[in-house]
C-alpha positions as CSV (number, residue, x, y, z in Angstrom):
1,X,11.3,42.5,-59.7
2,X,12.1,45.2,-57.3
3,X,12.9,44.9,-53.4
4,X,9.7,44.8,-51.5
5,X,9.2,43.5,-48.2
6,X,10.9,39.7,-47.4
7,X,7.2,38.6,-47.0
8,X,5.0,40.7,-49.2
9,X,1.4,40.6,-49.3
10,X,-0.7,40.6,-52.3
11,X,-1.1,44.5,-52.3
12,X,2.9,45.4,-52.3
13,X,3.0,42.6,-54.9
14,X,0.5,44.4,-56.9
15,X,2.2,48.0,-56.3
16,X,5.6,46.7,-57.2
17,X,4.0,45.3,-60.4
18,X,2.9,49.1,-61.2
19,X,6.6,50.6,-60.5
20,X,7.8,47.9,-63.0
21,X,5.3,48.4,-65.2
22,X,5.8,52.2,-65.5
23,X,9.7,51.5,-66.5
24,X,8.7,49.4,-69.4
25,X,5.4,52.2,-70.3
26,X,6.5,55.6,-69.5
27,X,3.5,56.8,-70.9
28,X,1.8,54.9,-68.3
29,X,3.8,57.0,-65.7
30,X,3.0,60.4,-67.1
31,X,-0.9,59.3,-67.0
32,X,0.0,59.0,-63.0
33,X,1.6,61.9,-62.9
34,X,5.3,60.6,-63.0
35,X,7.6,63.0,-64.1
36,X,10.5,60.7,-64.6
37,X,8.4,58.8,-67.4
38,X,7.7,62.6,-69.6
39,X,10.4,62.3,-71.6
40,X,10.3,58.7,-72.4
41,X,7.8,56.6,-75.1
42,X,7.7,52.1,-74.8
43,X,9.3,50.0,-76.7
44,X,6.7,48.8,-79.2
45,X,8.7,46.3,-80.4
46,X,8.6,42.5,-80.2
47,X,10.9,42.3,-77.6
48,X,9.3,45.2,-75.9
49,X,5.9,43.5,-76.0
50,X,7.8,40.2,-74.4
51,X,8.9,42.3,-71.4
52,X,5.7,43.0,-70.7
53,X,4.6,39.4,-70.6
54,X,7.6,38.4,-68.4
55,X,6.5,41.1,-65.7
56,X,2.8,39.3,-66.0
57,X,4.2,35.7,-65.3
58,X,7.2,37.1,-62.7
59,X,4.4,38.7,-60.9
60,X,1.9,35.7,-60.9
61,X,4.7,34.0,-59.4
62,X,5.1,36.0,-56.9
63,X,1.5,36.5,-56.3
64,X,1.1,32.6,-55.4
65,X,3.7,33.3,-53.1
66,X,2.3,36.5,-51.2
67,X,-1.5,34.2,-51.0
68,X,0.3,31.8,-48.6
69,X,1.0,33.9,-46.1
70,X,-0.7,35.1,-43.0
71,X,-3.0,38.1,-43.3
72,X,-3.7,37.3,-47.2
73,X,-7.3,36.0,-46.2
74,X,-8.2,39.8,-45.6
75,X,-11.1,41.3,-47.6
76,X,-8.5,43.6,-48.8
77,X,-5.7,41.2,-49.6
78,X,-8.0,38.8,-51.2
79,X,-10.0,41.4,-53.4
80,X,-6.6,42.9,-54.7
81,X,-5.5,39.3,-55.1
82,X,-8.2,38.3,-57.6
83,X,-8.0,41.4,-59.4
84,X,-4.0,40.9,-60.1
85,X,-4.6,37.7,-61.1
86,X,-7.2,38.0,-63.0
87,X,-5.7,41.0,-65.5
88,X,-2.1,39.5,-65.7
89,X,-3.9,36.1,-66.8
90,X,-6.0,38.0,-69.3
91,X,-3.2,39.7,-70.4
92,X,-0.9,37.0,-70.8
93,X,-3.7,35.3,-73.0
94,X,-3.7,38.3,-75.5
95,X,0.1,38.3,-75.9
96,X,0.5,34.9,-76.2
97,X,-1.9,34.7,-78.9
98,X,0.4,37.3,-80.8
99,X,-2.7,40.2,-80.6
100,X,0.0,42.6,-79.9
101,X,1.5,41.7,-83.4
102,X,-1.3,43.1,-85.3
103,X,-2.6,45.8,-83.1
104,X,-4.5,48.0,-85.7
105,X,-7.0,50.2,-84.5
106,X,-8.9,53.3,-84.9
107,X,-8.5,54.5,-80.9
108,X,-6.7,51.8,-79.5
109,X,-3.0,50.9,-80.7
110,X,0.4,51.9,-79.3
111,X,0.4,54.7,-82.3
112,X,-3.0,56.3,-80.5
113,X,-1.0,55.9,-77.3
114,X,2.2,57.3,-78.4
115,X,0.0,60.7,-80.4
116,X,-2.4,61.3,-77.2
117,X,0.3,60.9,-74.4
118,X,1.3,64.6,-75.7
119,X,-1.8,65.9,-74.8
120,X,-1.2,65.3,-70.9
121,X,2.8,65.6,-71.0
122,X,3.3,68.5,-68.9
123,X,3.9,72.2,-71.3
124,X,4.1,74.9,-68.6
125,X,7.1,75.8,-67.9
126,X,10.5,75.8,-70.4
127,X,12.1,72.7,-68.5
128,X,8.7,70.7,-69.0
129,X,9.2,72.1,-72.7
130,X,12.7,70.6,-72.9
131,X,11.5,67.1,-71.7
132,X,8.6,67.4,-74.3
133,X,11.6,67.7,-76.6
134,X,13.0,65.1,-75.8
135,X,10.1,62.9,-75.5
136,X,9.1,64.2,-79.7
137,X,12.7,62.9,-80.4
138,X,12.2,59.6,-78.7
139,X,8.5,58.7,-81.6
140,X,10.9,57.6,-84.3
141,X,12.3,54.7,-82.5
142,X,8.6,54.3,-81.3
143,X,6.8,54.0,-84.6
144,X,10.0,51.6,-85.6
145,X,9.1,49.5,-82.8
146,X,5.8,49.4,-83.5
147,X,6.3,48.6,-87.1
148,X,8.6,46.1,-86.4
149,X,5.5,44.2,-84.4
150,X,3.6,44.7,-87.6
151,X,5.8,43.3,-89.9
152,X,6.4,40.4,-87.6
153,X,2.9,40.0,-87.2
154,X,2.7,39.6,-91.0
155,X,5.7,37.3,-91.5
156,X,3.7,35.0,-88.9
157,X,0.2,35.3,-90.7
158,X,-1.8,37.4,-87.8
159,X,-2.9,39.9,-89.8
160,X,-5.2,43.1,-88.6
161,X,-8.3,44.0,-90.5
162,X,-7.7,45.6,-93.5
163,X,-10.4,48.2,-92.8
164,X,-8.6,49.2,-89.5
165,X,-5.2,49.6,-91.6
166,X,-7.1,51.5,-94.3
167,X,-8.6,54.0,-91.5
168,X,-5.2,54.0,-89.7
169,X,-3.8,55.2,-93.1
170,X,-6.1,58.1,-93.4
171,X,-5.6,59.2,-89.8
172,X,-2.0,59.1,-90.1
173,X,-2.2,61.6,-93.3
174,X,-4.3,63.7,-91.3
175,X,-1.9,63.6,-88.1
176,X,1.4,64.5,-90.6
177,X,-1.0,67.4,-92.0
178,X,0.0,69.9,-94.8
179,X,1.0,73.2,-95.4
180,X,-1.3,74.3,-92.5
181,X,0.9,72.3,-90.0
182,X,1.2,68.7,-89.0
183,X,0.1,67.3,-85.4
184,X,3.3,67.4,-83.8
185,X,4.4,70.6,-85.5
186,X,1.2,72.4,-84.1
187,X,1.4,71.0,-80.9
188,X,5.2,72.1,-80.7
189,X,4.2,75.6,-81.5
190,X,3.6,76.5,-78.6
191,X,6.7,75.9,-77.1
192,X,8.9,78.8,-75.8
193,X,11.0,81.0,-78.6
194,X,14.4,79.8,-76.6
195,X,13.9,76.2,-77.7
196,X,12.1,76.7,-80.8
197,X,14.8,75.1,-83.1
198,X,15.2,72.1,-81.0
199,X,11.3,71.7,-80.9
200,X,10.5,72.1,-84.6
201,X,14.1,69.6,-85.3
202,X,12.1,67.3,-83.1
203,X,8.7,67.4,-84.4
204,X,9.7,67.2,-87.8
205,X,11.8,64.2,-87.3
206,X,8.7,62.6,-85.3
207,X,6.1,63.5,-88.6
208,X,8.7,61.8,-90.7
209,X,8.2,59.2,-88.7
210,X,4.3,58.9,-89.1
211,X,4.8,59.2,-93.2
212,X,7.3,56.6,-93.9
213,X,5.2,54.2,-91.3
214,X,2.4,55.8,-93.1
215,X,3.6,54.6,-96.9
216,X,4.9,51.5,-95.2
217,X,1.5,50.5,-94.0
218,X,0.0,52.0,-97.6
219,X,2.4,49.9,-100.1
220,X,3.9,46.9,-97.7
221,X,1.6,45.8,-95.2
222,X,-1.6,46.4,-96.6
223,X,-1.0,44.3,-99.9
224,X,0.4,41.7,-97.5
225,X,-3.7,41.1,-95.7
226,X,-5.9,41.5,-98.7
227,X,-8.5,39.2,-98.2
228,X,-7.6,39.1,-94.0
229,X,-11.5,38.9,-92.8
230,X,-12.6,42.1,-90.5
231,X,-14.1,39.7,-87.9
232,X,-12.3,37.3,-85.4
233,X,-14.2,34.7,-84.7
234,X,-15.6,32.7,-81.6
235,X,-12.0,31.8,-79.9
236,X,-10.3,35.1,-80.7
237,X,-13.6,37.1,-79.2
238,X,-13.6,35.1,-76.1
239,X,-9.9,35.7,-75.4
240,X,-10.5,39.3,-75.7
241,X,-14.0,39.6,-74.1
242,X,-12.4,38.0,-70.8
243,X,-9.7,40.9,-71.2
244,X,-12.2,44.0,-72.0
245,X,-15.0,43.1,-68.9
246,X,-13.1,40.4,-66.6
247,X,-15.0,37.6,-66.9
248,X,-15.7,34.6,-69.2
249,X,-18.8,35.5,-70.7
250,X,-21.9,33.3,-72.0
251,X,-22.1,35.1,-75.1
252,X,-24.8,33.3,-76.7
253,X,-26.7,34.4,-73.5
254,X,-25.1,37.9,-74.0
255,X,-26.2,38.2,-77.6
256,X,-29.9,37.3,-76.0
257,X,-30.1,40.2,-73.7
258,X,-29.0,42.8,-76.1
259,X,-32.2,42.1,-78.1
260,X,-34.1,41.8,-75.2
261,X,-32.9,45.3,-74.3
262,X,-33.0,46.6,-77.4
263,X,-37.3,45.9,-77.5
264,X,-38.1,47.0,-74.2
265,X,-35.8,50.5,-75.0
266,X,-37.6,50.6,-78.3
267,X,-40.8,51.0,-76.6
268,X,-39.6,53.4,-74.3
269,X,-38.5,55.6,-77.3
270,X,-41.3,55.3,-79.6
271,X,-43.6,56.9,-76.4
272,X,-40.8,60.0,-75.9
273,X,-40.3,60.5,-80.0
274,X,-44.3,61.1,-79.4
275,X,-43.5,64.3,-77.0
276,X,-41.2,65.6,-80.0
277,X,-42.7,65.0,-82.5
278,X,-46.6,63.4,-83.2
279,X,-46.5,61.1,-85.1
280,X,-43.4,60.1,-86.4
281,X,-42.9,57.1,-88.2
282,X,-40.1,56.1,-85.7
283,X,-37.8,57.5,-82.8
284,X,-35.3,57.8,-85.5
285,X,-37.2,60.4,-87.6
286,X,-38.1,62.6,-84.2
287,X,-33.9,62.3,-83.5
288,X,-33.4,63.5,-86.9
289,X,-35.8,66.5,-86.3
290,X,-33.8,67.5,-83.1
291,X,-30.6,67.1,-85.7
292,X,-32.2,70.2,-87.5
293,X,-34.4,71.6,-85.3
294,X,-33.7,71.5,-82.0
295,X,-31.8,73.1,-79.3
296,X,-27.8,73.5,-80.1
297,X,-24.4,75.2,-78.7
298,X,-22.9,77.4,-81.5
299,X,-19.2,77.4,-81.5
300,X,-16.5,75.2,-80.6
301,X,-15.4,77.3,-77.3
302,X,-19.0,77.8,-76.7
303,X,-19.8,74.1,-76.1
304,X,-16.6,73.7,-74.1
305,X,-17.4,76.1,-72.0
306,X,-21.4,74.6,-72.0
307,X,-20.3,71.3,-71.2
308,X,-18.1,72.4,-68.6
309,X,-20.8,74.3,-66.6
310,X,-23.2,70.8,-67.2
311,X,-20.4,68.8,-64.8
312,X,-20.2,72.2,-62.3
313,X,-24.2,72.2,-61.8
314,X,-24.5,68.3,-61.6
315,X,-21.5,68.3,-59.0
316,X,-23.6,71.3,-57.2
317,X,-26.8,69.0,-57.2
318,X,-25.7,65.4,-56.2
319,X,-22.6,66.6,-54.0
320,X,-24.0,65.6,-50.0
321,X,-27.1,64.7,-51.4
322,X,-26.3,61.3,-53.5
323,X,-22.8,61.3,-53.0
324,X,-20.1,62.8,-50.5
325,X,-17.3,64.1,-52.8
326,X,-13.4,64.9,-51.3
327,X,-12.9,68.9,-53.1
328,X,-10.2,67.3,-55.3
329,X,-12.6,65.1,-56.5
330,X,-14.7,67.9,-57.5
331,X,-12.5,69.7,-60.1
332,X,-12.9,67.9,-63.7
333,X,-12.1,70.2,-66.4
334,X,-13.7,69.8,-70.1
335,X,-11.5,70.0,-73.2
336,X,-11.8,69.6,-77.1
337,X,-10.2,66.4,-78.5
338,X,-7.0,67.2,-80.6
339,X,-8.3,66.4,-85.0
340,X,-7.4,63.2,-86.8
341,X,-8.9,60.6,-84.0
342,X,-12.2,58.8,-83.7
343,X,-15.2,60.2,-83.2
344,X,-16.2,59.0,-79.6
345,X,-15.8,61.5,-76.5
346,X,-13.7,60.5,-73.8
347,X,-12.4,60.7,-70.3
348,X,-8.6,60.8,-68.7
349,X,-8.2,60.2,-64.9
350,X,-6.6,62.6,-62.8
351,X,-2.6,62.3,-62.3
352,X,-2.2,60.7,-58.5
353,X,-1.5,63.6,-57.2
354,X,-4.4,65.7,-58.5
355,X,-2.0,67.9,-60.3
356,X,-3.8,66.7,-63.6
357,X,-6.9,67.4,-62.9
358,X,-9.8,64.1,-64.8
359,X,-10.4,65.8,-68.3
360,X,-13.2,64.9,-70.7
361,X,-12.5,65.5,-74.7
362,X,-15.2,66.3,-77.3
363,X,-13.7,65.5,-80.9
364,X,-15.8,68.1,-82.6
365,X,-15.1,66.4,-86.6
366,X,-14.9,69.6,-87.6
367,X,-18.0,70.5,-86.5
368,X,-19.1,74.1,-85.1
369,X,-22.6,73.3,-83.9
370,X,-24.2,71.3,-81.6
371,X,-27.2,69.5,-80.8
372,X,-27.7,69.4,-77.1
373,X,-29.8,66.1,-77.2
374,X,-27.3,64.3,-77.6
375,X,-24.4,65.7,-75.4
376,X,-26.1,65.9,-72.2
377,X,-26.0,61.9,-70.8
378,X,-23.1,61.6,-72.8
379,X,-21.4,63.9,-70.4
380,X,-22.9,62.4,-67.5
381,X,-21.1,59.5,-68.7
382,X,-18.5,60.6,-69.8
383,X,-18.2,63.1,-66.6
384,X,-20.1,63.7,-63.8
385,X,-21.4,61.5,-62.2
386,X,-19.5,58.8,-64.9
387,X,-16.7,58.2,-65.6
388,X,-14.8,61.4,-63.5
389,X,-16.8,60.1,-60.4
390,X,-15.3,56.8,-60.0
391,X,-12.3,56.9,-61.6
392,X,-11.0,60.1,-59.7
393,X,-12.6,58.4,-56.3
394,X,-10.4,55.8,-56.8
395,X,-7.6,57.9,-57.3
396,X,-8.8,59.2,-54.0
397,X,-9.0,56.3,-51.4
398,X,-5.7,54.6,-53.5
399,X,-3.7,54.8,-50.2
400,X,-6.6,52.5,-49.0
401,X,-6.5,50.3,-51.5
402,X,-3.6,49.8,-53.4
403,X,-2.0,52.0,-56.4
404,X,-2.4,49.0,-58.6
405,X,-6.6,48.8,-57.9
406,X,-6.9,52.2,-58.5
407,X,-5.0,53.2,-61.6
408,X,-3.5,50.1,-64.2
409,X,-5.9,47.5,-62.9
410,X,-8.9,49.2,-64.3
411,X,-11.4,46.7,-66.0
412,X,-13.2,48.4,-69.4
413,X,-16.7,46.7,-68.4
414,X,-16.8,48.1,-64.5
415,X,-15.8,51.2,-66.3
416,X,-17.8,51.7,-69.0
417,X,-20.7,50.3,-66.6
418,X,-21.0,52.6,-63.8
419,X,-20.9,55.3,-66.7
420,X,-23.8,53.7,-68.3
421,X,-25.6,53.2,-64.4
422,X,-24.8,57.3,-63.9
423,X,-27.0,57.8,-67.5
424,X,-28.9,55.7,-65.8
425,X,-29.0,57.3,-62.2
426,X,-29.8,60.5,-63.9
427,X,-32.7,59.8,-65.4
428,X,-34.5,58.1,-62.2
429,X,-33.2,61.4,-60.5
430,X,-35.4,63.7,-62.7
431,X,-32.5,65.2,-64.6
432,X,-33.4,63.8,-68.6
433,X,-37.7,65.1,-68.1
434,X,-36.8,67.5,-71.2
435,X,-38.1,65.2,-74.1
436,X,-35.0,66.2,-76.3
437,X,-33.0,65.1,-73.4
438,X,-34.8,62.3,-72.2
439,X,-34.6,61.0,-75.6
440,X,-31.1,61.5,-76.4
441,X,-30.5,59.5,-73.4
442,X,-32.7,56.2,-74.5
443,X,-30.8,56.7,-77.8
444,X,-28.0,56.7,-75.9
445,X,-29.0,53.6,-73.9
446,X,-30.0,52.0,-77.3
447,X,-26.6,52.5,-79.1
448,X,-25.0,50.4,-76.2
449,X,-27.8,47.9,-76.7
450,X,-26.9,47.6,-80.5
451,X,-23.0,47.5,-79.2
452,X,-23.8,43.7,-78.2
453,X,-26.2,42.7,-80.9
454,X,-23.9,44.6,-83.4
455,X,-20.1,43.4,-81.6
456,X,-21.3,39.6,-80.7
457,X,-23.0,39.1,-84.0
458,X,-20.6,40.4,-86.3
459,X,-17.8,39.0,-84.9
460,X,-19.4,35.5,-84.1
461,X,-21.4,35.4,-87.1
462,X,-24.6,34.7,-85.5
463,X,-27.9,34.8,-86.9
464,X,-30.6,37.3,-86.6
465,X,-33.4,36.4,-84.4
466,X,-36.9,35.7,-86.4
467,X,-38.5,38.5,-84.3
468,X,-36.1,41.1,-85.6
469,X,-37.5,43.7,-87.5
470,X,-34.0,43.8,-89.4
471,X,-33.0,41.1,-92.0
472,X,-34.3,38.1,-89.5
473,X,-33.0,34.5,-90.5
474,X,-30.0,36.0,-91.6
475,X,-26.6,35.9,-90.7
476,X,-24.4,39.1,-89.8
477,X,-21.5,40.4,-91.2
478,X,-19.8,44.1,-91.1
479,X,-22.0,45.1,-94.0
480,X,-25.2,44.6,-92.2
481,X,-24.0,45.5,-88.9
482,X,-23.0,49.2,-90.3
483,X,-26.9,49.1,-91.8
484,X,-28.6,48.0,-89.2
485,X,-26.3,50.6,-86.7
486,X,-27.1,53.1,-89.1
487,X,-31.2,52.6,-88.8
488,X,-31.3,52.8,-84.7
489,X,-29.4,55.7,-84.1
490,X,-29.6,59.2,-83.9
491,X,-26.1,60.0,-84.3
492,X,-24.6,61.5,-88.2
493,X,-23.4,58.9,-90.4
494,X,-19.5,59.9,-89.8
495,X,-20.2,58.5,-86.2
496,X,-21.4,55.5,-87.3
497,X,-18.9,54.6,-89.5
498,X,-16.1,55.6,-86.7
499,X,-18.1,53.6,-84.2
500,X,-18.4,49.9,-86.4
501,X,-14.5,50.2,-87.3
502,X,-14.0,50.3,-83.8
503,X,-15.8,47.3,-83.0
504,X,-14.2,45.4,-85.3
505,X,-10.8,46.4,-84.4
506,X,-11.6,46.2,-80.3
507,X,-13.8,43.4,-80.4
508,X,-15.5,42.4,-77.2
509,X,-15.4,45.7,-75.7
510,X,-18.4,47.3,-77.0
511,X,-20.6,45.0,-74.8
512,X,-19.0,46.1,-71.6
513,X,-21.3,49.1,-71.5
514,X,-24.7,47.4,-71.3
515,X,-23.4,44.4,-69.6
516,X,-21.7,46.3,-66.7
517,X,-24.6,48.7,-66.3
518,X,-26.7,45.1,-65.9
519,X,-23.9,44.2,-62.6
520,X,-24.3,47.4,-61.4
521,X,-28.3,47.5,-61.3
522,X,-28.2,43.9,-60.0
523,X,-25.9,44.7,-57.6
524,X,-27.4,47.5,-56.4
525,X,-30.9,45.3,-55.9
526,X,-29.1,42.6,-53.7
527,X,-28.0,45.5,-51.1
528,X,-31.6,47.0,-51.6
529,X,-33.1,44.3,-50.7
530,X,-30.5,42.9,-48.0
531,X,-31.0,46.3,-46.3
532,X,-34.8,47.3,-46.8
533,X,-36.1,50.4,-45.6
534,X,-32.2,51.0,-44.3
535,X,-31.0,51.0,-47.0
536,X,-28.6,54.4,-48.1
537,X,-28.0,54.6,-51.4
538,X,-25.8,57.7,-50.8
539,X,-23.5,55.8,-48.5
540,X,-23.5,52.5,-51.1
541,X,-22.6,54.9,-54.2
542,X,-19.7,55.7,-52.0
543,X,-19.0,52.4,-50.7
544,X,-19.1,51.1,-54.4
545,X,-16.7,54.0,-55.8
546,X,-14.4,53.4,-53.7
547,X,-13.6,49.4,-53.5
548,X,-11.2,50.1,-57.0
549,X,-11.2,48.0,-60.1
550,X,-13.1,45.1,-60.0
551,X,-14.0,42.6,-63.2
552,X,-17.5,41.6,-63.5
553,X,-16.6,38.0,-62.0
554,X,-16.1,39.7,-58.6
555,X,-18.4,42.9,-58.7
556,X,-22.2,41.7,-58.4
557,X,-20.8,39.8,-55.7
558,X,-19.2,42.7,-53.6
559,X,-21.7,45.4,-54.9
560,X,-24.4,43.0,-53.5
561,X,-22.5,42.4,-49.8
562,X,-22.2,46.6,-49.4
């Protein structure tokens, strides 16, 4: 470890972890805004992935050291303590287990990680050019690395899902392109004419690199797990439900209260399909009108710029009213999503500095018009008041924290759950009384209902409740999970398909949404009630946002004490 203090306490334990942890993930460092890690890519190898684990258990050791010591007790100390604790243990769990050695994914793999780093590199000025250079001739020994975890992985019988491999194998063709230009070629275009041979050299050695992993994942590794099952199973979800939402889940209980949500939202949906359209035979069928017939952005710039203008006005409205927002916290910019990924939309948090403004990304699948009804909670999740709100806040107040609680200790489940709570938020603010609008939303709040049925029963292979109106008695599997996604929602069938392969390749993270949004809501309560008629909720948004990553062990407890 690095020279801290003689006597650290838990938060320079937890910062020093971040500086070491940005040497062995540079593109950890350009996501804060480091410019020393822009020309550098991880090693994905299998020693690489051990270096990480040896950082986890040096800095647990040091972090038993840094409780001991006088001052530790301090709300601050102690809530950083748990949080460092809690992630490196998680973490520690995954690697041990070998997850790293089959780490095949639609959206989340070190070869997404390696592709999307490019889109925040910095590509301004010539120099910043010259280190993307560099950085394009550094993904060769990148993708070898991460090969070499694969094939290691299969030598030792840890095998990814074939589906995952077989979607990776697609994305891969569509990232090394054709005639029209491959990924890295295109994004290399737009370099300066002075280093054009040394950019296209570069890019073309780093698509090379894509094809032969590419052919190697086609003809070696996916012969090597026919058969490998798609789902994990009860142990394997468990390790990696504690890692996605920070807490060792009842899942059985968890599985419960996605049905239970899933009938009262139901309900809720049947009355606003009514305001639509009269008399359709379900919400489904009124959603599927607003796919034709109702109000859409035409044009890919257009919606941008639409979208855009949606975070602007709900910055105007809930700025001094429901929240008190710092100006840079106020400037989030809205971008389209580079081809060839998955079909969610996204957020990335703001560099440390603010340099790097938050960003959301619409992948538009090749689409060129869009239905508003089911953009507009998205990008309150998604943006404002979601996902930009707390994430940049915390960027904010990290000199009050510590850089470690505001940036690389993020837990999904707090994440994805104040998101959900901002859809939520919305609505009880009057924002969703459109019916296309309000009803987008409940069909957003119903996809992250079916996320735990969908997630926990695949996975677990649980059985389908006898008051289910889909295939009750029965057991799940992948097949009926796609079908039954496929009946509740509104969204086009190329979503859905994107949107079961990534359960199955990030199991356990799915459920974070709706089971954040439910320590949100219950923490809010406990301070509503605690405070009656006192009670701000202006000044406990704030308070909330700006506490930093917490896992859902510790955050109904401190939401509730605000």
């Amino acid at each position: 470890m690095s020279t801290i203090t003689s006597s650290p306490l838990p938060r320079q334990v937890a910062d020093a972890y971040v500086d070491h942890l940005i040497e062995l993930d540079p593109i950890m460092g350009t996501y804060l805004g480091v410019a020393q890690s822009h020309a550098l890519l991880p090693d994905f190898s299998p020693a690489g992935t051990r270096a990480f684990a040896d950082l986890a258990h040096t800095t647990l050791d040091l972090l038993t050291q840094a409780e001991a010591r006088p001052g530790a007790d301090s709300d601050a100390e102690r809530r950083c303590a748990r949080l460092l604790r809690e992630r490196l243990t998680a973490e520690i769990a995954v690697h041990e287990a070998g997850e790293g050695l089959r780490a095949v994914s639609n959206i989340h793999s070190p070869l997404h990680s390696m592709r999307e780093v490019f889109s925040v590199t910095p590509a301004e000025t010539t120099e910043d050019w010259s280190v993307v250079a560099t950085r394009l001739r550094a993904v060769p020994a990148a993708v070898e690395g991460y090969r070499a975890s694969l094939a290691e992985g299969l030598d030792r019988k840890l095998p990814a899902g074939p589906l995952q491999v077989t979607t990776v194998i697609g994305q891969l063709t569509d990232w090394i392109g054709t005639d029209s230009g491959s990924y890295f070629g295109t994004f290399a275009a737009g370099g300066p004419e002075e280093l054009r041979g040394e950019l296209d050299a570069a890019s073309a050695a780093a698509t090379a690199a894509l094809a032969a992993l590419r052919d190697w994942l086609r003809d070696t590794y996916a012969p090597g797990i026919e058969g490998a099952s798609e789902t994990v199973g009860r142990e394997r979800y468990a390790r990696w439900s504690r890692y996605w939402n920070g807490t060792d889940l009842d899942l059985d209980e968890a599985y419960a209260y996605g049905w239970s949500e899933y009938h009262r939202i139901h309900e809720e949906m049947k009355t606003e399909a009514a305001r639509i359209l009269p008399g359709a035979a379900t919400p489904w069928e009124a959603l599927a009108h607003l796919e034709e017939h109702g109000t859409r952005i035409e044009g890919v710039e257009e919606v941008r710029t639409w979208l855009q203008s949606l975070m602007d006005e709900a910055i105007e409205a809930l700025d001094g009213t429901h929240f008190e927002l710092a100006d840079r916290v106020k400037r989030v910019e809205s971008r389209i999503a580079p081809p060839g990924g998955a079909a969610a939309p996204y957020y990335l948090q703001p560099s440390e500095d603010f340099s790097r403004p938050g960003t959301t990304w619409l992948p538009t699948m090749g689409q060129t018009s869009f239905p508003v009804y089911d953009l507009v909670s998205t990008w309150y999740h998604e943006g404002v008041p979601g996902h930009h709100l707390q994430l940049a806040q915390w960027t904010h107040v990290a000199g009050s924290l510590s850089r470690y609680q505001a940036t690389v200790g993020l837990v999904s489940a707090n994440c994805e759950g104040w998101a959900l709570y901002a859809e939520r938020l919305m609505d009880e603010l009057g924002f969703l009384t459109d019916p296309e609008r309000r009803l987008g939303y409940l069909d957003a709040q119903m996809m992250r209902s079916n996320r735990i049925i969908v997630d926990i029963g695949m996975h677990l292979g649980l059985e389908i409740p006898a008051d289910s109106p889909f295939h009750p008695g029965e057991r799940w599997t992948p097949e009926l999970g796609r079908e039954f996604f496929g009946l509740h929602s509104g969204r086009p069938a190329e979503f859905v398909d994107s949107e079961l392969i990534r359960y199955l390749g990030m199991p356990g993270q799915a459920i974070g949404y709706k089971l954040g949004e439910r320590a949100w809501l219950t923490g809010r309560e406990a301070a509503r009630k605690a405070h009656g008629d006192a009670f701000d909720a202006k000044a406990w948004h704030m308070a909330a946002l700006s506490q930093g990553s917490l896992g859902l062990d510790d955050l109904v407890t401190e939401l509730s004490a605000l």
